[in-house]
C-alpha positions in Angstrom: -10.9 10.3 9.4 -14.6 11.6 9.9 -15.0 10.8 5.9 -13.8 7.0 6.6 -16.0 6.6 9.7 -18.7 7.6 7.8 -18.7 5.4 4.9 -17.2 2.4 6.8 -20.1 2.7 9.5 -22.7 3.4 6.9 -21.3 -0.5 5.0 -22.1 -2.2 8.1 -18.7 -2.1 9.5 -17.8 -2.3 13.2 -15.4 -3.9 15.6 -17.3 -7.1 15.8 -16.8 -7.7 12.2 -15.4 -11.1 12.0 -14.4 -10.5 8.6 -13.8 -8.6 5.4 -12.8 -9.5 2.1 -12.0 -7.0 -0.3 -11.7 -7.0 -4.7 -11.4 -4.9 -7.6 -10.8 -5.5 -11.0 -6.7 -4.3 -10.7 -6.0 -4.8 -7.0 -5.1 -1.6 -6.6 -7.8 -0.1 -4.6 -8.0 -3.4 -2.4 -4.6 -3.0 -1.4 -5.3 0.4 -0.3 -8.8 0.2 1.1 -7.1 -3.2 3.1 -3.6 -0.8 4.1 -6.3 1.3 5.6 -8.8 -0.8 7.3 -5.2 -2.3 9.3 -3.8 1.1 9.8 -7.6 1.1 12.0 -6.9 -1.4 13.8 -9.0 -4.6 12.2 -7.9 -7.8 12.1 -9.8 -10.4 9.7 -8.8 -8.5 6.2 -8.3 -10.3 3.1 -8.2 -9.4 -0.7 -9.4 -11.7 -3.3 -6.3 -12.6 -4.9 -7.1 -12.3 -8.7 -10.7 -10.0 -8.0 -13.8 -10.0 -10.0 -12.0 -10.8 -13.0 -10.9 -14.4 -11.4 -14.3 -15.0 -9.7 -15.9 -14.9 -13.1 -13.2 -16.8 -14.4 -13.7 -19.3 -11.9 -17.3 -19.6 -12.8 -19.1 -18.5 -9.1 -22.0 -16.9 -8.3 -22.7 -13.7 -9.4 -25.7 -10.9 -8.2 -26.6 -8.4 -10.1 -28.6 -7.3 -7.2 -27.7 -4.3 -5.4 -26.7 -5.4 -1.9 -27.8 -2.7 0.4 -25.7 -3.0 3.8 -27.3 -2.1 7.2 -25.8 0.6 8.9 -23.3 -0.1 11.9 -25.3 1.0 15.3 -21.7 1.8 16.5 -17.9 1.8 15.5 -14.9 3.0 17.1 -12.8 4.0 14.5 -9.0 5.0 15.6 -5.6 4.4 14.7 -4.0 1.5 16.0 -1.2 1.2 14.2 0.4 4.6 13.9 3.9 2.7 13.4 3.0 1.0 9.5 3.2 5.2 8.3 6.0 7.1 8.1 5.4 10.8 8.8 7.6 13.1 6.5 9.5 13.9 9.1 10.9 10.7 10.1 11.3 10.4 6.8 13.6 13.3 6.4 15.1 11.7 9.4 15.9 8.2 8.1 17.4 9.8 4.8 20.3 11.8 7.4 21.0 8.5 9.6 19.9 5.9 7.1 17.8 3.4 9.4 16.0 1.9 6.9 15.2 0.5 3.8 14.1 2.4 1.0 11.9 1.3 -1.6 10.2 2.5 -4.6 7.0 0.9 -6.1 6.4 3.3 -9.2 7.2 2.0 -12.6 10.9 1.8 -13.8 10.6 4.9 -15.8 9.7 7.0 -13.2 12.1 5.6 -10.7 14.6 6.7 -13.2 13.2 10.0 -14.1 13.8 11.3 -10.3 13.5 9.0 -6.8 14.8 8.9 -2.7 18.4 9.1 -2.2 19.1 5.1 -1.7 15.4 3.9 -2.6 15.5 0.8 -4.7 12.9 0.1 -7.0 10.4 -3.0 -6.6 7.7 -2.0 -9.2 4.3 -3.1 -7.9 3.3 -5.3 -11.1 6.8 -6.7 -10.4 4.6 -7.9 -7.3 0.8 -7.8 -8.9 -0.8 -8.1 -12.3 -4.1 -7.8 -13.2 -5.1 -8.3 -9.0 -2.8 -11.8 -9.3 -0.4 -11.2 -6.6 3.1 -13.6 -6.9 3.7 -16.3 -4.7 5.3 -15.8 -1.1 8.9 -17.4 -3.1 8.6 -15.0 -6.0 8.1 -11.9 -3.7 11.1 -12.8 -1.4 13.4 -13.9 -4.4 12.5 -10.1 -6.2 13.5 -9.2 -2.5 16.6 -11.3 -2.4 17.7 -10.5 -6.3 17.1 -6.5 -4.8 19.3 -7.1 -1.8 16.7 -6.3 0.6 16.7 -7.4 3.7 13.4 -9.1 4.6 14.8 -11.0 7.9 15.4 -8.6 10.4 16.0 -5.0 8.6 13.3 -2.1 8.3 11.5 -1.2 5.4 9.7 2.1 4.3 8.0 2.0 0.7 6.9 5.1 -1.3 5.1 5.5 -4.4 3.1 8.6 -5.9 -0.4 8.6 -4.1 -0.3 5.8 -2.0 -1.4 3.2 -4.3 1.2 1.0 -5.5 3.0 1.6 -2.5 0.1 -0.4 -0.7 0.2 -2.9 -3.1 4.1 -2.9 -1.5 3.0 -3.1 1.4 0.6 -6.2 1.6 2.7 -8.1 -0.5 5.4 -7.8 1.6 3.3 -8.5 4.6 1.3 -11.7 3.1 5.3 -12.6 2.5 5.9 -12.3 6.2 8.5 -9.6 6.0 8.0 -7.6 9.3 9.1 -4.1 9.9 7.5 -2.4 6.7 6.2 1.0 6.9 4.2 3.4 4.2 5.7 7.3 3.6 1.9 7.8 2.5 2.5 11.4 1.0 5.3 9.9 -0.8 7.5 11.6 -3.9 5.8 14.5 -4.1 5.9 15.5 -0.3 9.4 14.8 -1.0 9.6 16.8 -3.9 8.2 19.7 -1.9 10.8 19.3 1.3 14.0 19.8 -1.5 12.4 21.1 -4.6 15.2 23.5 -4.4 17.8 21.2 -5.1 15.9 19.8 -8.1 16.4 20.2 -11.6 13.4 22.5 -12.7 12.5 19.7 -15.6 12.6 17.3 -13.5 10.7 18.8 -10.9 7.9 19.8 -13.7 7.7 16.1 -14.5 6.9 14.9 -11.1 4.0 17.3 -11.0 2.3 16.2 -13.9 
């Protein structure tokens, strides 16, 4: 947290930001940066939906300046919204009593190699391609053909560092599904609670 505090406050960034718009080149790292900046408590985020690839596409100004930000005089920079990550041990929980949703955002592949008792897997380019995120329909019909349920269940999403399951995350949010939470140290924090009970090659895989 003292790492984040630094570089947001050192961008400019405080509580009276009205705003902030995020991009990359494969939405990845927005999704993340934005999963953070709400897990702190802000407000006005937004990601460029297509990035720096579709801003040149679309033919807008570019700098090739370097913008040098002045430094926040003050920030107060703590979690807010403790309830949008699932701790390892609620997750261990939810896995005995089954409370929630399950899903997976790594590729297919992977999914199949090893994944949570009960997760089903949404793959996040199922959701985002090249920064493109689908359309509010297409997210809720992947949900619907998935048998999810985006209308009054709860959701918790894993992937392998917290990437794609961010991109899980806001899509489901910007697709008003309510209720959605991130198991940040995802499969391999699992791994490590039942390693044990785990096939050694396929335990061996997941570490790579």
């Amino acid at each position: 947290q003292d790492e984040i505090y630094s570089v947001f406050k050192s961008l400019g960034v405080n509580n009276d930001t009205s705003e902030i718009i995020l991009y990359d080149n494969s939405g990845l790292l927005a999704c993340r940066l934005w999963f953070v900046l709400r897990y702190f408590g802000f407000q006005n985020v937004r990601i460029l939906n297509g990035g720096w690839r579709a801003w040149l596409r679309a033919g807008l100004p570019v700098d090739e300046k370097e913008t040098v930000p002045i430094t926040a005089s003050s920030l107060d920079l703590k979690p807010k919204r403790d309830n949008i990550i699932t701790k390892p041990t609620q997750m261990i929980f939810d896995h005995e009593h089954e409370t929630s949703q399950i899903i997976d955002t790594r590729r297919p592949e992977a999914y199949q190699t090893y994944h949570i008792p009960r997760a089903i897997n949404v793959p996040s380019k199922s959701l985002m391609q090249d920064g493109e995120f689908a359309s509010v329909k297409t997210i809720r019909d992947i949900c619907q053909s998935k048998k999810l349920n985006v209308e009054d269940g709860s959701s918790i999403i894993y992937s392998s560092k917290g990437l794609t399951s961010s991109v899980g995350y806001f899509c489901l949010s910007m697709a008003g599904v309510d209720g959605v939470s991130v198991y940040d140290q995802g499969i391999y924090n699992w791994v490590s609670n039942f390693e044990n009970k785990l096939d050694p090659t396929i335990a061996e895989h997941l570490q790579r």
